[in-house]
SESE-333278 format. One record per residue (C-alpha): z, x, y. Coordinates in pm, whole numbers, plus 50000, padded with zeros to 5 digits. Example, Ala and Ser with C-alpha at 12.3 -4.5 7.8 and 13.67 -1.06 7.14 Angstrom:
<sites>
<w:50780 u:51230 v:49550>
<w:50714 u:51367 v:49894>
</sites>
This chain:
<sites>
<w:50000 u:50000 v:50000>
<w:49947 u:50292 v:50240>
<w:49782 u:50225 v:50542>
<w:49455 u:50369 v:50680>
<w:49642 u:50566 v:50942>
<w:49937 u:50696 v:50648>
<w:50159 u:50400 v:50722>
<w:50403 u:50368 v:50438>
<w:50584 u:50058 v:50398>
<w:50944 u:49953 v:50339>
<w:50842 u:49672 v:50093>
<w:50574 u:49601 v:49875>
<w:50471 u:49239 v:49727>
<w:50232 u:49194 v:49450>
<w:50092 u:48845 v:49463>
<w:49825 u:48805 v:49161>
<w:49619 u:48462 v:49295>
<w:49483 u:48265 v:48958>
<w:49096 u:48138 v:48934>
<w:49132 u:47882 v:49196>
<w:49299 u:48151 v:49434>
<w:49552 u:47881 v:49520>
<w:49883 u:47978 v:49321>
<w:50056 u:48286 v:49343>
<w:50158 u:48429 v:48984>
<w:50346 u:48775 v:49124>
<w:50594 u:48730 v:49445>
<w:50641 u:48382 v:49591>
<w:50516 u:48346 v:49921>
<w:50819 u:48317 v:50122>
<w:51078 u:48434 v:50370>
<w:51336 u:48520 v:50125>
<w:51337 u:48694 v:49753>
<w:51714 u:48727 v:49616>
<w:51864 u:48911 v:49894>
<w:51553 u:49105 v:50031>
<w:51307 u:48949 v:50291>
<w:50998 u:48757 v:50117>
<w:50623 u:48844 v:50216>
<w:50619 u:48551 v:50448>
<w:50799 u:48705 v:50684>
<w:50560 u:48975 v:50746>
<w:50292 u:48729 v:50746>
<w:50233 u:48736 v:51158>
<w:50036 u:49086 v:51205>
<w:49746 u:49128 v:51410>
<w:49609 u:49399 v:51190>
<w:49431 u:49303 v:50892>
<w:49351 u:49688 v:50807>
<w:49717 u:49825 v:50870>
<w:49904 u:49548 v:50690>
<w:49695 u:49394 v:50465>
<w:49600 u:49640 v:50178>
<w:49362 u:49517 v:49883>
<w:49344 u:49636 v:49582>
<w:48990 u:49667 v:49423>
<w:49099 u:49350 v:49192>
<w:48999 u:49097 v:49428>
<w:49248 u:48861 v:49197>
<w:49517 u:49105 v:49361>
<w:49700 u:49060 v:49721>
<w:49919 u:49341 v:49809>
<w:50103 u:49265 v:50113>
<w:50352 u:49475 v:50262>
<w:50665 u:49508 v:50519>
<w:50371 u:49610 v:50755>
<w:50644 u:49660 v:51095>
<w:50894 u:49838 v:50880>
<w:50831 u:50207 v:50725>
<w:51005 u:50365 v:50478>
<w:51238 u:50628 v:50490>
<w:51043 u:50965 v:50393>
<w:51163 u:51050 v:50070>
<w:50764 u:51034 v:49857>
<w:50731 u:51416 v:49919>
<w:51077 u:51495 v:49749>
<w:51040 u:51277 v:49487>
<w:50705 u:51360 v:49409>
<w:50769 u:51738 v:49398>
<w:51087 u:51715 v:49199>
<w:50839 u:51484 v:48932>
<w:50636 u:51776 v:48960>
<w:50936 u:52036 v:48837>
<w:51024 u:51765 v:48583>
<w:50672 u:51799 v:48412>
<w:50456 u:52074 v:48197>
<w:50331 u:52168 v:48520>
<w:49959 u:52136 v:48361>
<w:49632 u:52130 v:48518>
<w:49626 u:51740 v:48511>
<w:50017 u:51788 v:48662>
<w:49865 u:52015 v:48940>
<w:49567 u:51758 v:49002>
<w:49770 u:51483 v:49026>
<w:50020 u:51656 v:49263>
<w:49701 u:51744 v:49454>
<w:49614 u:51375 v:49469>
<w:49965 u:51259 v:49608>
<w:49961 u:51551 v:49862>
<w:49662 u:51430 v:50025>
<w:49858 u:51113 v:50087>
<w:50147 u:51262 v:50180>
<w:50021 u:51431 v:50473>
<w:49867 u:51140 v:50596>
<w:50222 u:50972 v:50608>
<w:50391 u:51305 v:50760>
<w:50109 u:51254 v:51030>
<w:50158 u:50953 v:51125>
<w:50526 u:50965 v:51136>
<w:50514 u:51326 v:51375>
<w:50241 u:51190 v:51567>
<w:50319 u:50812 v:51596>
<w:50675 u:50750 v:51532>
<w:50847 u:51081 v:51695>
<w:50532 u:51160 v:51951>
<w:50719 u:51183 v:52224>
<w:51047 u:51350 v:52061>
<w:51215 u:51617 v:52250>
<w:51345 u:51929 v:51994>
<w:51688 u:51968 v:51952>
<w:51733 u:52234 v:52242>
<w:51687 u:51979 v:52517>
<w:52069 u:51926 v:52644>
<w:51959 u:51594 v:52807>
<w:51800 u:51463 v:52528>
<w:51449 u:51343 v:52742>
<w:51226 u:51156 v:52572>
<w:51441 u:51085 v:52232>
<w:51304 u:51091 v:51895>
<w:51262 u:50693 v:51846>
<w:51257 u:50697 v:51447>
<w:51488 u:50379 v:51375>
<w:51297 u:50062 v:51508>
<w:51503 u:49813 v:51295>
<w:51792 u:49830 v:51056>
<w:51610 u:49764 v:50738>
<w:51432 u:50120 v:50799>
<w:51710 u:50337 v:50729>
<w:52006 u:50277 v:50397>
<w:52306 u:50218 v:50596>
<w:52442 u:49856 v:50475>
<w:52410 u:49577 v:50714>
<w:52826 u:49502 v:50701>
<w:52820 u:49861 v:50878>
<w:53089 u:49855 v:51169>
<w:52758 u:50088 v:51345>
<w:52569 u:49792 v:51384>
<w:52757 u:49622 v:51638>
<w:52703 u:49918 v:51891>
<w:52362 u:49965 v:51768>
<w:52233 u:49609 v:51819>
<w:52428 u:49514 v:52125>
<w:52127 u:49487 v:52386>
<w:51941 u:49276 v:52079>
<w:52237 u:49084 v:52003>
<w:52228 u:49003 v:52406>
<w:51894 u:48882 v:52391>
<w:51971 u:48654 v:52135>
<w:52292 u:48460 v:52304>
<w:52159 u:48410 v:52573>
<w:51801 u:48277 v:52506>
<w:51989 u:48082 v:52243>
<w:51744 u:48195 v:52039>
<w:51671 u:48042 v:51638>
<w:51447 u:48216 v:51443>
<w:51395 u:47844 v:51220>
<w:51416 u:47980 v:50872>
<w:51726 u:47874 v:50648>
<w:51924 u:48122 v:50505>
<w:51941 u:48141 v:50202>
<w:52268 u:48143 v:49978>
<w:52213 u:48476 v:49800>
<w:52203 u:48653 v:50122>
<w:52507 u:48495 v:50253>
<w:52691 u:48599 v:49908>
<w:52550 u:48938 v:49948>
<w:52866 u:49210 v:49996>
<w:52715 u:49323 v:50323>
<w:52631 u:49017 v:50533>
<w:52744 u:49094 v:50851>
<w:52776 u:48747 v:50964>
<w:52551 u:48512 v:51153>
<w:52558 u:48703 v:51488>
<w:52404 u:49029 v:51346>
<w:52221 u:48892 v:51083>
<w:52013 u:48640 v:51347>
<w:51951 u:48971 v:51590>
<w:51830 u:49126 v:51255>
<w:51562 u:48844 v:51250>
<w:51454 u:48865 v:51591>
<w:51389 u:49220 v:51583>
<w:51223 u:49158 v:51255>
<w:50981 u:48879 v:51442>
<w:50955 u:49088 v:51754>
<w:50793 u:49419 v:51607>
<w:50562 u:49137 v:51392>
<w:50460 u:49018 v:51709>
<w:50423 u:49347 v:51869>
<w:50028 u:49358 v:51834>
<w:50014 u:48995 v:51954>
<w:50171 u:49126 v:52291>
<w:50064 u:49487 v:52369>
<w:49749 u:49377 v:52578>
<w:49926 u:49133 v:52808>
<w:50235 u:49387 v:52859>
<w:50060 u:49666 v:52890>
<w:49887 u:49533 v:53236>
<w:50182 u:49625 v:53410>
<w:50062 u:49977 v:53569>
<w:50434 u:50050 v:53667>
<w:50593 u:50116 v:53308>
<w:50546 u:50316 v:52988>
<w:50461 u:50238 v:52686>
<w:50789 u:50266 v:52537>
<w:50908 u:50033 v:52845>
<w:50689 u:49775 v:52722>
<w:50791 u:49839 v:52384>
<w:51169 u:49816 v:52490>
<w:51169 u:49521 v:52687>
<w:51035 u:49317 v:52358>
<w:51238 u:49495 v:52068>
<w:51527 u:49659 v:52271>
<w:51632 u:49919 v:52004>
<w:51578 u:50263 v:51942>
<w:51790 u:50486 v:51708>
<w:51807 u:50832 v:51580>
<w:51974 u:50815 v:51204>
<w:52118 u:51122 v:51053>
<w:52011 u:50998 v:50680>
<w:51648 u:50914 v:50792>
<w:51625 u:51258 v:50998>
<w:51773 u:51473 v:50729>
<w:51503 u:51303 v:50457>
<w:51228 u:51373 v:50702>
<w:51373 u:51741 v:50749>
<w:51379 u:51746 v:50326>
<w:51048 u:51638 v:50312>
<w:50895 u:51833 v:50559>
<w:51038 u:52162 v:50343>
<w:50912 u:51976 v:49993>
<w:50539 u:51972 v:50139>
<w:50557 u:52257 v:50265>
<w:50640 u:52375 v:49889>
<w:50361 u:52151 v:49756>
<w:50155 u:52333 v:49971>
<w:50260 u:52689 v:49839>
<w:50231 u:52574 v:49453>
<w:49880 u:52428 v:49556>
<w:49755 u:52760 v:49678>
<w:49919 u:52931 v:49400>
<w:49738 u:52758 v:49143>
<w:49433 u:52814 v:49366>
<w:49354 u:52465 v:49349>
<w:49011 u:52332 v:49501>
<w:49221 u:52101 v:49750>
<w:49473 u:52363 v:49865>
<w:49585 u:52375 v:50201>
<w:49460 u:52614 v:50479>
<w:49625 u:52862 v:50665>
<w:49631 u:52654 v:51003>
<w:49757 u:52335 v:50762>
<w:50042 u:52520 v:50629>
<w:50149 u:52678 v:51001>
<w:50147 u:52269 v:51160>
<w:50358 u:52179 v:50826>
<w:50630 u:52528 v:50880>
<w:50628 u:52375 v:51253>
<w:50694 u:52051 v:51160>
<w:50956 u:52130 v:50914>
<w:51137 u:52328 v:51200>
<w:51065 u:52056 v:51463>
<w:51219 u:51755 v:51228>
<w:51554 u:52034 v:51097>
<w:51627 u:52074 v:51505>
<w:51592 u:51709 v:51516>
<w:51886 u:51693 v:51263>
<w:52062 u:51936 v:51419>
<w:52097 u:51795 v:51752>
<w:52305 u:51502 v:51636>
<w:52568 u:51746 v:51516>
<w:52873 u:51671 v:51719>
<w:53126 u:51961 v:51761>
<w:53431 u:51862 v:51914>
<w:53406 u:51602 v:51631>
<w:53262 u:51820 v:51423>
<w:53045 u:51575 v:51238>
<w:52688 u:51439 v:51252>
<w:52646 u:51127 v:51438>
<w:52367 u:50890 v:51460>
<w:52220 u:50870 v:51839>
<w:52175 u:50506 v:52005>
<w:51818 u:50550 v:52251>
<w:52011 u:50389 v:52575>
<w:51865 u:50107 v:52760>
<w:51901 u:49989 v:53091>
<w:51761 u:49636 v:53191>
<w:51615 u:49687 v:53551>
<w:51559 u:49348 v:53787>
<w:51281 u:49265 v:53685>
<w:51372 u:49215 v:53302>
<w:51233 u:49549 v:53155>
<w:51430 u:49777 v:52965>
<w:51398 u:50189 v:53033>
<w:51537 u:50538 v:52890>
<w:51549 u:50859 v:52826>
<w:51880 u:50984 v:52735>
<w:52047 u:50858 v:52369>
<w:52431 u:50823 v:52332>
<w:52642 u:50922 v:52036>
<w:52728 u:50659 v:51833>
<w:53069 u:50777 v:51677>
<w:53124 u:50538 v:51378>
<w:53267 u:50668 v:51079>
<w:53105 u:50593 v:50788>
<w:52981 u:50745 v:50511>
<w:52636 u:50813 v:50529>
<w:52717 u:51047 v:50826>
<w:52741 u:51291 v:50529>
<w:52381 u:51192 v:50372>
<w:52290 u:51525 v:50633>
<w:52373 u:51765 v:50337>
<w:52084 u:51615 v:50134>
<w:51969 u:52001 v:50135>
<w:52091 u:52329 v:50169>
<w:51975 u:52303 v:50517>
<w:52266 u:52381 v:50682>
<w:52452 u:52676 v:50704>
<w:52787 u:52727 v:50545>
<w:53038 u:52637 v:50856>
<w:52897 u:52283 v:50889>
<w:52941 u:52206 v:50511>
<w:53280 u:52310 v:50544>
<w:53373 u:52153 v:50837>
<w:53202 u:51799 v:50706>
<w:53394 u:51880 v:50398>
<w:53724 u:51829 v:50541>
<w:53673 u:51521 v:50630>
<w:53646 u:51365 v:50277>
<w:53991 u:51559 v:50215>
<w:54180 u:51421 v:50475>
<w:54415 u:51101 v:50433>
<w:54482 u:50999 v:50794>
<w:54259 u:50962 v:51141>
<w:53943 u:50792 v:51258>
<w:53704 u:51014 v:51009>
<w:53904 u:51080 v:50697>
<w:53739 u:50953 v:50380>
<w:54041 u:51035 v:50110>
<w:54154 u:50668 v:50101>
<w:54264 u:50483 v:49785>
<w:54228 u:50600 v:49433>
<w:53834 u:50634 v:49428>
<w:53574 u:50795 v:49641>
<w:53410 u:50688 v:49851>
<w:53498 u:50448 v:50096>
<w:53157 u:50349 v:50296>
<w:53369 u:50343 v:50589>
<w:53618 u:50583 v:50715>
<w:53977 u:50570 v:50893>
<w:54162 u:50460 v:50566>
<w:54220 u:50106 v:50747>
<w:54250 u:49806 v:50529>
<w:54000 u:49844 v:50222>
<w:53622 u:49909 v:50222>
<w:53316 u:49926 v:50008>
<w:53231 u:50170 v:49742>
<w:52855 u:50186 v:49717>
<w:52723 u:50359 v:49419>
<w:52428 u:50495 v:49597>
<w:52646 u:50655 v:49873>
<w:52841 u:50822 v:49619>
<w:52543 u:50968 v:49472>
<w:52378 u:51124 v:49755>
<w:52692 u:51233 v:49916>
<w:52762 u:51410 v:49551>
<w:52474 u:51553 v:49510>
<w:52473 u:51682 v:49867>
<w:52808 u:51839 v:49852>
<w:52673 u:52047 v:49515>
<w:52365 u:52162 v:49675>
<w:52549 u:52288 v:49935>
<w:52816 u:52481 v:49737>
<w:53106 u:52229 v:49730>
<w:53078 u:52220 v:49339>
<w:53438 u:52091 v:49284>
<w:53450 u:51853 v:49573>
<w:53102 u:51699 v:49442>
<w:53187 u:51681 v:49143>
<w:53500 u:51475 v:49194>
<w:53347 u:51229 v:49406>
<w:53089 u:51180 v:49130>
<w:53319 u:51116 v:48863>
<w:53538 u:50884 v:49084>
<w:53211 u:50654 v:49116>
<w:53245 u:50673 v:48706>
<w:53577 u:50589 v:48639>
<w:53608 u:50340 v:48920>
<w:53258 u:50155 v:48702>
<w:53473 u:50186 v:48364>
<w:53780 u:50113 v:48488>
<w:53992 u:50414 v:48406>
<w:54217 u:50635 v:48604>
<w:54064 u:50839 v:48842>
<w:54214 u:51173 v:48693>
<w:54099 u:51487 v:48441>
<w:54240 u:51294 v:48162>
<w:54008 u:50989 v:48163>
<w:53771 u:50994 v:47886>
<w:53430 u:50770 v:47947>
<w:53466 u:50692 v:47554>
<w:53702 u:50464 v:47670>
<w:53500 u:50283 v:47907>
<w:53496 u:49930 v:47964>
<w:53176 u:49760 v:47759>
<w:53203 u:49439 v:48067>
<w:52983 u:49715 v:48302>
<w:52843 u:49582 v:48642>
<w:52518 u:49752 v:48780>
<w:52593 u:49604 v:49147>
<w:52543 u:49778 v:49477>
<w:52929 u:49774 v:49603>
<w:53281 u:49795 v:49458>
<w:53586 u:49687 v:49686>
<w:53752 u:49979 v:49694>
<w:54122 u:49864 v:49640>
<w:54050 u:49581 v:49348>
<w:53798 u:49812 v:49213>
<w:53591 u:49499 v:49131>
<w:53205 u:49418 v:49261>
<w:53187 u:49288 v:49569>
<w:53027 u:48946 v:49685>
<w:52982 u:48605 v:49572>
<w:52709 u:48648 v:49391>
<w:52677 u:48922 v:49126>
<w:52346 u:49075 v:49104>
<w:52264 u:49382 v:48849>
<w:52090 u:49676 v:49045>
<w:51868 u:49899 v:48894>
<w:51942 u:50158 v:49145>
<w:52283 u:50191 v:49087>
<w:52208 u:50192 v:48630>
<w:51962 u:50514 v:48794>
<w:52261 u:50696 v:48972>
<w:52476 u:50660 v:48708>
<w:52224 u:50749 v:48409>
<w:52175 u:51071 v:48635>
<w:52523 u:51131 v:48717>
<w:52569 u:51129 v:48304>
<w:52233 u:51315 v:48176>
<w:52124 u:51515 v:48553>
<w:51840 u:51678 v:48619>
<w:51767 u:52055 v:48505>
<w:51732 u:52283 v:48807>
<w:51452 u:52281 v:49035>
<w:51359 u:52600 v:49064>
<w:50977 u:52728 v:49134>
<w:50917 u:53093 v:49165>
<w:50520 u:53233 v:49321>
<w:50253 u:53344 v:49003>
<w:49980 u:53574 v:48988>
<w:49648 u:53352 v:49016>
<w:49581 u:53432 v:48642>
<w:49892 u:53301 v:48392>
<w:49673 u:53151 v:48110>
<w:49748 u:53418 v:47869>
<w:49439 u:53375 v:47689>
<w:49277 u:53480 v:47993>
<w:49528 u:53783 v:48029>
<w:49423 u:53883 v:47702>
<w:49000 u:53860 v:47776>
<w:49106 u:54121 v:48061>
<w:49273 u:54342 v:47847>
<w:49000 u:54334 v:47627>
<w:48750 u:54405 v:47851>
<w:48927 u:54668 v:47978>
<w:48943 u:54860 v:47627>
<w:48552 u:54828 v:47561>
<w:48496 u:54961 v:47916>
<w:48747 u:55258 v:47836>
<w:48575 u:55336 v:47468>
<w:48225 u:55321 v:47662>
<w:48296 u:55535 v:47936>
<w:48460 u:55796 v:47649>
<w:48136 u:55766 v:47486>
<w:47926 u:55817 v:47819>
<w:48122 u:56192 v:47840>
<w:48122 u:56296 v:47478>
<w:47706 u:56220 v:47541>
<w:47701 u:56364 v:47881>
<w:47923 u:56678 v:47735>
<w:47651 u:56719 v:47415>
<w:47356 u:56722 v:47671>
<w:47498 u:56958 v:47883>
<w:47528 u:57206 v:47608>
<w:47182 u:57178 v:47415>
<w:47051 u:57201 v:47781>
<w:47254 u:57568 v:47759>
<w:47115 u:57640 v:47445>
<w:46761 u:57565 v:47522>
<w:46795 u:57769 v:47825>
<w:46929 u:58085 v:47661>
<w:46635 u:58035 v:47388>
<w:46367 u:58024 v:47651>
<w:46526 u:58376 v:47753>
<w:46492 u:58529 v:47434>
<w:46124 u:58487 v:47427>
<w:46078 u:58590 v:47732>
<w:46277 u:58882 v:47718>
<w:46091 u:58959 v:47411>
<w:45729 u:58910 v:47531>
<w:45853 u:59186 v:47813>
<w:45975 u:59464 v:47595>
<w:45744 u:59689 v:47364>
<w:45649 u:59604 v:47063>
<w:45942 u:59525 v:46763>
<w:45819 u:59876 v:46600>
<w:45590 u:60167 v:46674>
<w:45317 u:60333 v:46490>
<w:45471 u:60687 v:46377>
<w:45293 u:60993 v:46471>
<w:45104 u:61186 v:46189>
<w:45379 u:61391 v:46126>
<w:45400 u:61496 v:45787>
<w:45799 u:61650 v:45783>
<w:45921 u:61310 v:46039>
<w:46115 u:61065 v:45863>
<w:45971 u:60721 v:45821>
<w:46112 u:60516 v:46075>
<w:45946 u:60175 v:45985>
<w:46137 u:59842 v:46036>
<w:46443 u:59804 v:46185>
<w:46466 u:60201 v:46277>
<w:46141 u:60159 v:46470>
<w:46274 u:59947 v:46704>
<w:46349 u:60079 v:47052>
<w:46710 u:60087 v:47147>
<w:46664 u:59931 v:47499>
<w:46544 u:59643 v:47245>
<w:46856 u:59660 v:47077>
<w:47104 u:59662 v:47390>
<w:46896 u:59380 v:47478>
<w:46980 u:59212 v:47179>
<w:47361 u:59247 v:47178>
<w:47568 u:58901 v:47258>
<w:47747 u:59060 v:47477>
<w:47479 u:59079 v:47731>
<w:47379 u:58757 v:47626>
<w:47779 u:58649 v:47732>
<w:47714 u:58817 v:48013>
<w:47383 u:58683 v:48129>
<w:47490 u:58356 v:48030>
<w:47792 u:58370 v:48295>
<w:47566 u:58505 v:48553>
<w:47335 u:58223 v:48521>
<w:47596 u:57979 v:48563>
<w:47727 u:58144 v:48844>
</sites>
C-alpha cells in the first residue's frame, strides 16, 4: 500500500469485492473495526493516487490510513529478516527489492515530513521537526497523561465550536484499557477528519499571501509534535539502510547504491540521531517529547517556530535506547530512573515492571509491548541485568508468579491472556472487554526463544568457494606453464651455445693447414703419418681449454 511518492501507511484494509463488485468479503466498510478505526474513515481524500492503492487483481481494493504514516521501523525489520535468513542470492535480491522501497519512504519522510527541520544544534529550535501530525502515528497509548498537554489547542477547537464528528462510538473502544474519555477521544476525531480534509482545503487557504504553509496547515489541524519513540526509530532506520546499503555493495549486487546515495543516507542518519538528541533534557536528565507551540493571532490563524518540552513521565520516554546510539552517560543516567522508588520520574513502583506511567502514584498500566522495547533497549545498550529483569517481570506478572529468581515458568498459569495492558497492582488485564493480541503472544514468544545476534561483518567480492577454488586452479596451471616456458627457454639457449661453438670448429679448421703433411723423402726420418703429422698449433687449437676460454670471451 505504498504510495507513489513512498508514503507508508499506518493501516492497511483489504476489501476483496465479489462478481457483482457490491459486497465486501475482506474488511467491512466502516468507521470502526474492534478497537482500531475502519476504512471508512479514511474514505474523504482528494487523492486517488496517494490513498487509493490497487492491486493488479481488479477483484482487490486496498485502502489505507492515507493521512496517517507509520512509524519507520520497515528498514529494521527488514534487515534483521535479512540476518535471520541463509543470506542467499534470492535473500540478497529480495533485500534489494525492499531497499528500493525503502528509500522511497526515507525520502519522503526527510523531504516531506521533516523539510523544514532544524538539526539539533539550533538552541531556539526554528523551524521544528513536525513528525507527529496525530496521535495514532506514534505507540504511546491514548490514556497517556501526555495527551492532555499535547492536544490542548485541538481540544480548544473542539469546545468551543461544539463540534460532533456524527459517528457512534462504538462499545469496544469505550471498553478498551486506554480510552481517554470523551474529551480526548472526540479531539482525536477531529484531527483525524481535519488532515482527511486537508487536500479539500489547501487551494482556498493557501490564497492568503500573508502566511506559510505550515500556518495554513496549523490553523486547520493545530498540532505538531516531536516524539522521542518515532525519532529514535527514524534514527534506527536511517543506520539499518545505511547497512543495507553496505551489504548491497558487498555482494556487488546490480542494484547497489552509489557513492553520492550512500553520502545523502550517512547525512541523513546523522541529521535524524541530532534530531533525537535535541530532546534530551539535562537538568532532568531524560528525553522528552517536544510540543511545536502555537499561538492563535486575531485573525484566527495559528503560527510557530519554537517547540516546548513536554515533561510527562511515562514510559516510552525510554523507547530512545532502541540502539546503541547513545553514549554510555545517557544510558546510565535514564537507567536510574527505572531504579528509583519515589519522585515525578521513578519507574520502580509495585512488584512488576513497568508501569506505563511514572511517579509511583496510584496504580498504572503494564503494557507488554513497552516492556519489550524498553528491555531490549536497556540490553543493547549494556544494562544486561537491568533488562533482563524488566523482561522477566513482564513474564511472571503474565503467569502469575512472584516476581523473584525463584519463580519457575513451569509453574505458570495455563488461564494466559495475550492482551495489550495489565493493571499493575491486580496484575489482571485491563478493560472491559478482553481482546487476545497477537503482538503481545510475539513479545513474549521472543522474550522466551530471542533472536541470535545480529551481527554482519564486510566480505571479499568472491566467497563462493567453488569459485575460490577455479582461482586456485588457474593459478597452478599458469605456474606449471610458465615452469615449462623456462625449462624450454633454458634448453634453447644452450643448443644455441652448442651450435655456435660447432660453427667455430669448422671454421677454425678450414683456417689451419692441412690435418697431416706429406713427409719429405727422407729415408732415415721417422714416419710421422696420422696423428704425429698434425701441426701442434692444430693441437693447442684443439684443447678445451681454449675452447672454455673462447667460449667465455664470446659471451662476454
Amino acid at each position: 500500500a505504498q504510495s507513489s511518492n513512498g508514503f507508508l501507511p499506518k493501516l492497511v484494509y483489504l476489501n476483496h469485492t465479489n462478481n457483482d463488485k457490491q459486497e465486501f468479503e475482506g474488511a467491512a466498510w466502516s468507521d470502526f473495526i474492534g478497537i482500531y478505526p475502519g476504512p471508512k474513515l479514511f474514505g474523504d481524500t482528494a487523492s486517488e493516487e496517494d490513498a487509493i492503492q490497487q492491486s493488479l487483481d481488479t477483484e482487490t481494493k486496498v485502502w489505507s490510513s492515507n493521512s496517517i504514516m507509520a512509524t519507520p521501523h520497515h528498514a529494521t525489520s527488514i534487515l534483521e529478516i535479512f540476518y535471520l535468513s541463509n543470506q542467499t542470492s534470492e535473500d540478497v535480491n529480495n533485500l534489494s527489492i525492499f531497499y528500493t522501497k525503502l528509500q522511497k519512504w526515507h525520502t519522503f519522510m526527510h523531504q516531506q515530513v521533516i523539510s523544514d527541520c532544524s538539526d539539533g544544534r539550533d538552541a531556539n529550535y526554528t523551524f521544528p521537526c513536525i513528525l507527529v501530525r496525530h496521535p495514532l502515528e506514534t505507540e504511546i497509548d491514548m490514556a497517556s497523561p501526555l495527551w492532555e498537554s499535547a492536544l490542548m489547542n485541538v481540544t480548544k477547537i473542539v469546545k468551543e465550536k461544539k463540534w460532533n464528528s456524527g459517528i457512534p462510538i462504538p462499545k469496544e473502544v469505550k471498553d478498551s484499557f486506554d480510552y481517554p474519555g470523551n474529551d480526548i477521544y472526540n479531539s482525536y476525531l477531529y484531527l483525524l477528519q481535519c488532515l482527511n480534509n486537508e487536500g479539500n482545503n489547501n487551494a482556498t487557504s493557501q490564497n492568503n499571501a500573508n502566511y506559510t504553509n505550515h500556518d495554513v496547515f496549523y490553523s486547520r489541524c493545530p498540532f505538531g509534535m516531536l516524539d522521542v519513540g518515532f525519532s529514535a526509530a527514524l534514527a534506527k532506520a536511517d543506520t539499518d539502510m545505511l547497512m543495507i546499503g553496505q551489504i548491497l555493495s558487498d555482494k556487488n549486487h546490480l542494484t547497489r547504491p552509489t557513492m553520492d546515495e550512500m553520502a545523502s543516507t550517512k547525512t541523513r542518519s546523522n541529521r535524524s540521531l541530532d534530531m533525537l538528541l535535541a530532546m534530551w533534557d539535562e537538568e532532568k536528565q531524560s528525553f522528552f517529547n517536544r510540543l511545536v507551540t502555537l499561538t492563535e493571532n486575531e485573525y484566527g490563524w495559528y503560527s510557530s517556530n519554537t517547540t516546548i518540552s513536554l515533561e510527562a513521565s511515562i514510559a516510552y520516554n525510554f523507547f530512545s535506547m532502541i540502539d546503541p546510539m547513545l553514549n554510555s552517560s545517557l544510558v546510565a543516567k535514564m537507567s536510574m530512573q527505572l531504579l528509583e522508588r519515589s519522585g515525578k520520574l521513578s519507574f520502580n513502583c509495585g512488584d512488576y515492571p513497568l508501569w506505563s506511567v511514572g511517579g509511583c502514584q496510584g496504580s498504572s498500566p503494564i503494557i507488554p509491548l513497552v516492556n519489550y522495547r524498553v528491555s531490549t533497549g536497556l540490553i543493547r545498550n549494556g544494562e544486561l541485568g537491568l533488562g533482563d529483569y524488566t523482561s522477566n517481570g513482564l513474564l511472571n506478572l503474565m503467569c502469575g508468579l512472584p516476581n523473584s529468581d525463584e519463580s519457575n515458568l513451569k509453574n505458570c498459569s495455563k488461564d494466559l491472556f495475550f492482551v495489550n495492558a495489565f493493571n499493575a497492582t491486580s496484575g489482571l488485564p485491563m478493560g472491559n472487554n478482553i481482546v487476545q493480541s497477537s503482538l503481545t503472544a510475539a513479545v513474549v514468544l521472543d522474550i522466551l526463544v530471542p533472536d541470535k545476534e545480529f551481527a554482519y561483518e564486510s566480505e571479499p567480492p568472491i566467497s563462493s568457494s567453488s569459485v575460490i577454488f577455479l582461482i586456485a586452479a588457474e593459478l597452478v596451471v599458469a605456474f606449471a606453464v610458465g615452469v615449462v616456458c623456462l625449462v624450454l627457454s633454458l634448453n634453447l639457449m644452450r643448443r644455441a651455445n652448442a651450435d655456435e661453438e660447432g660453427d667455430e670448429f669448422v671454421q677454425l679448421v678450414n683456417e689451419q693447414q692441412p690435418l697431416y703433411e706429406e713427409p719429405e723423402d727422407d729415408g732415415d726420418a721417422v714416419n710421422t703419418s696420422g696423428i704425429g703429422a698434425w701441426s701442434l698449433e692444430l693441437i693447442s687449437s684443439m684443447s678445451p681449454m681454449k675452447w672454455f676460454s673462447r667460449g667465455s670471451t664470446n659471451n662476454s
